[in-house]
VEXDREN-2710 file (C-alpha; in Angstrom, 1 decimal):
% VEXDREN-2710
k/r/px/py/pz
1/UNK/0.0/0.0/0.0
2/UNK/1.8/3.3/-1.1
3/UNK/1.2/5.8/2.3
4/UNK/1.9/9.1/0.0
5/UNK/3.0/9.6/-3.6
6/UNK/6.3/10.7/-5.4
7/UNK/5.3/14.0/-6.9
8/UNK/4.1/14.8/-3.6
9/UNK/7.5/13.7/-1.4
10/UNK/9.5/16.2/-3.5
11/UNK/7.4/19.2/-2.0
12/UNK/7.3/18.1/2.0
13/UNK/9.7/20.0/4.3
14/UNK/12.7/16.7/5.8
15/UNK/10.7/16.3/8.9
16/UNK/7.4/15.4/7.3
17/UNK/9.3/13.3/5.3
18/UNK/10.8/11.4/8.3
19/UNK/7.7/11.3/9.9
20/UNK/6.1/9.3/6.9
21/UNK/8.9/7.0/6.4
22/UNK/8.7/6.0/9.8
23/UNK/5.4/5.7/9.1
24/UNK/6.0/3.0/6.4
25/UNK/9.1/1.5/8.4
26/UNK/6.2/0.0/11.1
27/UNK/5.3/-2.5/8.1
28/UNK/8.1/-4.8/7.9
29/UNK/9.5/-4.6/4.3
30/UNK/8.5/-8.6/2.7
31/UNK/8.8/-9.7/-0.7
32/UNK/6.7/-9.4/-2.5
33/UNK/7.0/-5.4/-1.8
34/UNK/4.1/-4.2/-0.3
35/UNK/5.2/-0.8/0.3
36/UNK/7.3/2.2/-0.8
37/UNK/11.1/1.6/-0.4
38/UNK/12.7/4.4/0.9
39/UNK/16.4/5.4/0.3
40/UNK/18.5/8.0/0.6
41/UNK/21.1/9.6/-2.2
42/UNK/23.3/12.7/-2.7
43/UNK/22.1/14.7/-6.1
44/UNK/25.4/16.4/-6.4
45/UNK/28.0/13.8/-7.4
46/UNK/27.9/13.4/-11.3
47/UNK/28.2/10.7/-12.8
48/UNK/26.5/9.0/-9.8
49/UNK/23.8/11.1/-8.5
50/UNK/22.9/14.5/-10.0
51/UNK/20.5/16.6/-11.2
52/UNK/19.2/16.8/-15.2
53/UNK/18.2/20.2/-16.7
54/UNK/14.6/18.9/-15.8
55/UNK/15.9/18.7/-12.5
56/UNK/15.1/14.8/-12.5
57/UNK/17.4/12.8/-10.0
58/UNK/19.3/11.0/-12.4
59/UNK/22.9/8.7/-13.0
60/UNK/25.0/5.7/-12.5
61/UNK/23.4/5.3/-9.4
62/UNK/19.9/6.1/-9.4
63/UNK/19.5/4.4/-12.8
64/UNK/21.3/1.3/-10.7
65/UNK/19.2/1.6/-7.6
66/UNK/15.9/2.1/-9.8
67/UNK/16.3/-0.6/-12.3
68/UNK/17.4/-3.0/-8.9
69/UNK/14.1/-2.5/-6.9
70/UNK/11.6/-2.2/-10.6
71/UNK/13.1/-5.7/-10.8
72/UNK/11.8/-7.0/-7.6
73/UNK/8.0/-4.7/-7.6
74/UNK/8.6/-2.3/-6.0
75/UNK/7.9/1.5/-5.7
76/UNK/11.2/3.4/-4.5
77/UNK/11.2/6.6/-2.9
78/UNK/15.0/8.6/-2.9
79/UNK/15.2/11.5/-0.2
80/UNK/18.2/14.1/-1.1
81/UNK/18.4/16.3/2.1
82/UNK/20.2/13.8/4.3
83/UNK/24.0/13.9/5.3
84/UNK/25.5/10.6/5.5
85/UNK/25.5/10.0/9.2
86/UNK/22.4/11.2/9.7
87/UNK/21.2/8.1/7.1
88/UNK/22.9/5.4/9.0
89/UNK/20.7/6.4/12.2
90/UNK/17.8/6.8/10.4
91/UNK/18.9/3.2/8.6
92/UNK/19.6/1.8/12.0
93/UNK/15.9/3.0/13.6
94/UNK/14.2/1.4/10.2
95/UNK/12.8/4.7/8.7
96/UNK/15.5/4.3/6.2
97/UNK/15.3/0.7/4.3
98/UNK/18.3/0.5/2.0
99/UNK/21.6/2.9/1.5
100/UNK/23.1/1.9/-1.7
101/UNK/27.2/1.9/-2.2
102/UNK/28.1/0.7/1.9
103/UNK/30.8/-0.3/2.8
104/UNK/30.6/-3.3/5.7
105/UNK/31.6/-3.6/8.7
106/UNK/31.1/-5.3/12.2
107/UNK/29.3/-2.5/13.6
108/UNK/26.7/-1.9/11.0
109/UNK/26.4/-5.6/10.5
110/UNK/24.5/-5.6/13.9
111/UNK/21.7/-2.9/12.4
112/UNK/21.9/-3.5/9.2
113/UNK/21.8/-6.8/6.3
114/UNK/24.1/-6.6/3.7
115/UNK/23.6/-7.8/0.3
116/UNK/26.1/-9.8/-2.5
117/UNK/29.0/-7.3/-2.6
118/UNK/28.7/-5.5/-6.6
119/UNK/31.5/-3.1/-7.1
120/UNK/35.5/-2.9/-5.6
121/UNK/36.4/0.1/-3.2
122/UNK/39.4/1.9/-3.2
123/UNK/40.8/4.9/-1.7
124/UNK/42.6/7.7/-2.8
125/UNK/44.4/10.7/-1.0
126/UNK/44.1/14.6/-1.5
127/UNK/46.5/17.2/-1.2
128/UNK/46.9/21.0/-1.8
129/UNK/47.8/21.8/-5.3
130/UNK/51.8/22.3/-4.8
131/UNK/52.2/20.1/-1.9
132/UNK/54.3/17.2/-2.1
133/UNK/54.0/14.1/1.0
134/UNK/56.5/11.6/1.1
135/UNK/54.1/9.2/1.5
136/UNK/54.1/5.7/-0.2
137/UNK/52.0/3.8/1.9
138/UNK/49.0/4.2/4.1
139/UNK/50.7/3.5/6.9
140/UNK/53.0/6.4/6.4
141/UNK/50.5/8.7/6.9
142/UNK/50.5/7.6/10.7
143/UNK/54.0/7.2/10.8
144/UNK/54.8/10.9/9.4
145/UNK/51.8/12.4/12.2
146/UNK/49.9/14.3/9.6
147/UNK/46.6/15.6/10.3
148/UNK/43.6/13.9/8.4
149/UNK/40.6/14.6/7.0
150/UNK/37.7/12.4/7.0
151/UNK/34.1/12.6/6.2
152/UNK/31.9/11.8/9.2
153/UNK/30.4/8.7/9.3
154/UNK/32.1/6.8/6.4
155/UNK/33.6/3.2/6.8
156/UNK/36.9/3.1/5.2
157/UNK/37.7/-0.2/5.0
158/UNK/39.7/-2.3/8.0
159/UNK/43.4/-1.2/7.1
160/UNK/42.4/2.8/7.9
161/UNK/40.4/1.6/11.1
162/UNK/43.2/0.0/12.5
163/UNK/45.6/2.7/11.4
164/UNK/43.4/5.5/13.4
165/UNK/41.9/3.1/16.5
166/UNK/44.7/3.9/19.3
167/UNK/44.5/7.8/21.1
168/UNK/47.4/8.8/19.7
169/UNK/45.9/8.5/16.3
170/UNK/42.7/9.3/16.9
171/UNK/43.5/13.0/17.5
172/UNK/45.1/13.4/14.2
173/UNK/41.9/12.8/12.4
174/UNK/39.5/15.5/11.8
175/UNK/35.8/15.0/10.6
176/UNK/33.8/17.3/7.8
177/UNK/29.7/16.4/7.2
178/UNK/30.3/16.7/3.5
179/UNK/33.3/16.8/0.7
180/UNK/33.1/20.2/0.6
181/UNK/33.7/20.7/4.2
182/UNK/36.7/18.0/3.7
183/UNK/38.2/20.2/1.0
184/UNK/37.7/23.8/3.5
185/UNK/39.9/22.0/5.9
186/UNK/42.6/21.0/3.6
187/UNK/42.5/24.8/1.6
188/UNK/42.5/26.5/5.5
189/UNK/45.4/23.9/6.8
190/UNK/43.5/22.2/9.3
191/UNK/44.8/18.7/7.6
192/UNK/47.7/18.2/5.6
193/UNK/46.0/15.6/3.6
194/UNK/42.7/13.9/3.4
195/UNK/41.0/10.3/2.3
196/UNK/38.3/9.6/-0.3
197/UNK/36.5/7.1/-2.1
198/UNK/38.0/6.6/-6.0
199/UNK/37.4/7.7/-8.5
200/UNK/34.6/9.7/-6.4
201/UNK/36.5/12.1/-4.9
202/UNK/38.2/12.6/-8.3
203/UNK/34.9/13.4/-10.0
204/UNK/33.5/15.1/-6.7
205/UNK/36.5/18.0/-7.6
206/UNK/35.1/18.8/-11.1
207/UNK/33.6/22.0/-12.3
208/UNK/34.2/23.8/-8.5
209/UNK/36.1/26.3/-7.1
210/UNK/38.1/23.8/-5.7
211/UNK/39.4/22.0/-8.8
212/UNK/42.5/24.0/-9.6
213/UNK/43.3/23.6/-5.9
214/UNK/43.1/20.2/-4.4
215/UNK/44.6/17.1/-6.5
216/UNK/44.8/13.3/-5.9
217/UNK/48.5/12.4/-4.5
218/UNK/50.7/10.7/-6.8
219/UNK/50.2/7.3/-4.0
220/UNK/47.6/4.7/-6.4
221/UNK/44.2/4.6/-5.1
222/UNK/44.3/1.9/-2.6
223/UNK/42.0/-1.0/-2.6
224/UNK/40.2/-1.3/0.8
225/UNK/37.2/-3.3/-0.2
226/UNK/34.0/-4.2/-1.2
227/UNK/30.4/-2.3/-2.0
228/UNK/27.0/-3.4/-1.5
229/UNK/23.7/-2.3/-0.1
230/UNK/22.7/-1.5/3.4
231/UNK/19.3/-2.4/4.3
232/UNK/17.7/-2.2/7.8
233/UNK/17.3/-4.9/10.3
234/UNK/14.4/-2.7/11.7
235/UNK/12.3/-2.4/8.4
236/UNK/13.2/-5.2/6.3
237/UNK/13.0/-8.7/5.8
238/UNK/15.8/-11.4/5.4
239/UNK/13.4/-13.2/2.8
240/UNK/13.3/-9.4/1.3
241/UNK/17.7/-9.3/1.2
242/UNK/17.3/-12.8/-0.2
243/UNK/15.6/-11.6/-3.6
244/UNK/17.4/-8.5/-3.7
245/UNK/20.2/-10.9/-4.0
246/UNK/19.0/-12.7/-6.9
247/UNK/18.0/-9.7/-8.9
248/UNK/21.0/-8.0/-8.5
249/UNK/23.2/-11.4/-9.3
250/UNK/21.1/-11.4/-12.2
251/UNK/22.2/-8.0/-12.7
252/UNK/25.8/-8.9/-13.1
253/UNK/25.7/-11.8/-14.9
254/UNK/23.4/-10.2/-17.7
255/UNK/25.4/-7.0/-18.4
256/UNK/22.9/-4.4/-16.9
257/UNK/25.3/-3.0/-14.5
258/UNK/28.0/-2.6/-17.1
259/UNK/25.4/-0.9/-19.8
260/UNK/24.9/1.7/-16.8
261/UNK/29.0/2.0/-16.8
262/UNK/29.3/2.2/-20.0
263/UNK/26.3/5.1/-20.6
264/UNK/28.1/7.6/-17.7
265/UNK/31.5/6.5/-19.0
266/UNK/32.7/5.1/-15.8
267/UNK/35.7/2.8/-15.1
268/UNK/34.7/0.8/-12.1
269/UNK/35.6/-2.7/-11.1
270/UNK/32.8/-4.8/-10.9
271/UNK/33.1/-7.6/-7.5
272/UNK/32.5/-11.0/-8.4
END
């Protein structure tokens, strides 16, 4: 049963929209769906997520997601205004159902399922334009005590965990909301470097102000993992993460995925 309708959800202020997606997280989410999916995206990170002249949500990503959940029924609902963190609670208390492109880990494994893993994650660094860091490896960047930016509430995979988890290191790190934020703090010299996703943080840079004056260090991006969706213990079913599994297997194997690559020119691995 659909609780309210898309060309309505665009118009409500964030709070009525958490309101009804708690709403709809009361009904556990079962396959077949029964009721809107909600899910959460950023709409300014072309290729991925962005806005068309129309100002339709539109790339890799949505495209991805949408094609995903038509597959299995059901009516999906993407909310814009969220900042990362803020989606992993809301994922954790169920009026979130799925976050697409997780990474995994221990801790959200006890809130969230994950599904088959569908992309490789890797890591790159960012410096000021001019700046050269003898680094080589990640483990340098601890060894040489430079400050760090991160973005709050991303998982960067087990090696960068365990590189920041004692005190000492924990006080080098400093934490932005967004990747604008995370480039303000390299550009005033709050961090000498910081970490992002690749080729994300590459594409993130494009066409703003602070293209000219962050670029990726010379050290390759780093692999650190795996992707997959994040879907809520609180509002969805393990029969439900069961045929999101199939369709998105079936996704692989039949060359949707890599259509989608191919049509926003994109040069990701796919996991097997």
């Amino acid at each position: 049963m659909k609780l309210f309708q898309h060309t309505v959800l665009w118009l409500l202020p964030a709070c009525l929209l958490l309101q009804s997606s708690a709403l709809m997280a009361t009904e556990l989410l079962d396959w077949p769906c029964q009721r809107v999916v909600v899910s959460r995206s950023s709409d300014q990170m072309p290729p991925f997520s962005f806005r068309d002249p129309q100002h339709k949500l539109t790339g890799y990503r949505i495209e991805f997601i949408q094609q995903l959940f038509a597959r299995l029924g059901c009516d999906l609902e993407i909310l814009t205004d969220l900042p990362w963190k803020r989606s992993l609670m809301l994922l954790k208390e169920g009026e979130v159902d799925v976050l697409m492109n997780a990474s995994m880990s221990a801790q959200r494994a006890e809130f969230a399922w994950f599904s088959i893993p569908y992309e490789q994650e890797q890591l790159a660094l960012f410096v000021k334009a001019g700046t050269q860091l003898p680094i080589k490896e990640l483990q340098d960047i601890v060894r040489l005590g430079y400050q760090v930016g991160l973005i709050r509430g991303n998982y960067y995979g087990d090696t960068i965990n365990s590189l920041f988890q004692q005190p000492d290191t924990k006080s080098k790190i400093v934490e932005a909301i967004d990747r604008q934020s995370l480039g303000q703090l390299l550009l005033r010299d709050r961090v000498q470097l910081y970490l992002d996703y690749y080729p994300n943080g590459v594409l993130a840079l494009q066409n703003t102000a602070q293209q000219q004056l962050i670029v990726q260090h010379p050290l390759p991006p780093q692999q650190i993992g795996q992707v997959y969706f994040m879907l809520s213990r609180n509002s969805v079913s393990p029969a439900f993460v069961r045929q999101l599994n199939k369709e998105l297997s079936l996704m692989l194997q039949d060359g949707s995925i890599e259509k989608l690559r191919q049509k926003y020119a994109l040069s990701l691995q796919v996991a097997g």
